[in-house]
C-alpha positions as CSV (number, residue, x, y, z in Angstrom):
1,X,0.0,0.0,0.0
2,X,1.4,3.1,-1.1
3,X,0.4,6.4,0.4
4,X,1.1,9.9,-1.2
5,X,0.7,13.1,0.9
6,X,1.3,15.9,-0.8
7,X,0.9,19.3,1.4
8,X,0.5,22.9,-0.1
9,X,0.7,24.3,3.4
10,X,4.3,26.1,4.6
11,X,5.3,27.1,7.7
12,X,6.1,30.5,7.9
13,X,8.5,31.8,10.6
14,X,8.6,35.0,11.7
15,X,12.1,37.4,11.9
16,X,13.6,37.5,14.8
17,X,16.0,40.1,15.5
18,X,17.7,40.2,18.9
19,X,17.9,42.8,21.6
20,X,20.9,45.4,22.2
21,X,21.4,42.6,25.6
22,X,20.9,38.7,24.8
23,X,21.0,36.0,28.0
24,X,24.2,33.4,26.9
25,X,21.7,31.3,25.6
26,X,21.2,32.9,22.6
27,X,24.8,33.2,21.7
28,X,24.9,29.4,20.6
29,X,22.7,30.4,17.7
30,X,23.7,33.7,16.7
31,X,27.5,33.0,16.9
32,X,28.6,29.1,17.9
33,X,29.3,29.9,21.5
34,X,28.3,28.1,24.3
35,X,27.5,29.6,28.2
36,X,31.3,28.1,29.3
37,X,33.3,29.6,26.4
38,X,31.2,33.0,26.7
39,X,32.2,33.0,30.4
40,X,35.8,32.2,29.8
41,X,36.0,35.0,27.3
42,X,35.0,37.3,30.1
43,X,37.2,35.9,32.9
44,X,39.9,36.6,30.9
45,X,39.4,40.2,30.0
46,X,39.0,39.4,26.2
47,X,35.5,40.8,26.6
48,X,35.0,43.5,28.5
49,X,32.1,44.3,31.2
50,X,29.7,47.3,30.4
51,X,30.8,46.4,26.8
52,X,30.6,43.2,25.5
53,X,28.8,41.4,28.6
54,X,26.9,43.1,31.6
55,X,24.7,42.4,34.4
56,X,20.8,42.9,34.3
57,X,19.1,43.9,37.6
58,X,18.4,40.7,38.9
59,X,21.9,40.0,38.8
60,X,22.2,37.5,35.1
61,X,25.4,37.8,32.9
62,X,23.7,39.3,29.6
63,X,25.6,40.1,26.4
64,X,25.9,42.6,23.7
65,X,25.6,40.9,20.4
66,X,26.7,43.7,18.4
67,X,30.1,44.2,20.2
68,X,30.4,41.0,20.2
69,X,30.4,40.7,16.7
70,X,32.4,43.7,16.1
71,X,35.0,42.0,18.3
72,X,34.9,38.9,15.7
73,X,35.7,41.4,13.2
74,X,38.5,42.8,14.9
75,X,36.9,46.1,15.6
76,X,37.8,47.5,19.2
């Protein structure tokens, strides 16, 4: 018994575009990083606090995708 299923129906995601300050999660998909490395970049000075990474009020390690890529790029 063969069985055809043909669907016209798409899924259509929406855009996302993140925030000026993203929690380490998201750094995995926007640039390959994972929570450990991210921290490791900070605890050795390669990015820097109030710049790169920061802490929200309730005290979480957030980041700054765009400095963050500008630092990729070389751009200090």
């Amino acid at each position: 018994m063969n069985v055809e299923i043909e669907s016209s129906s798409k899924i259509v995601l929406p855009a996302l575009s993140p925030g000026r300050w993203v929690r380490p999660n998201l750094l995995l998909v926007l640039f390959g990083i994972n929570a450990e490395q991210a921290r490791k970049y900070r605890d050795r000075g390669f990015w820097l606090e109030n710049k790169h990474w920061r802490f929200d009020p309730i005290r979480r390690v957030v980041y700054n995708p765009t400095e963050i890529e500008n630092w990729f790029e070389g751009k200090l």
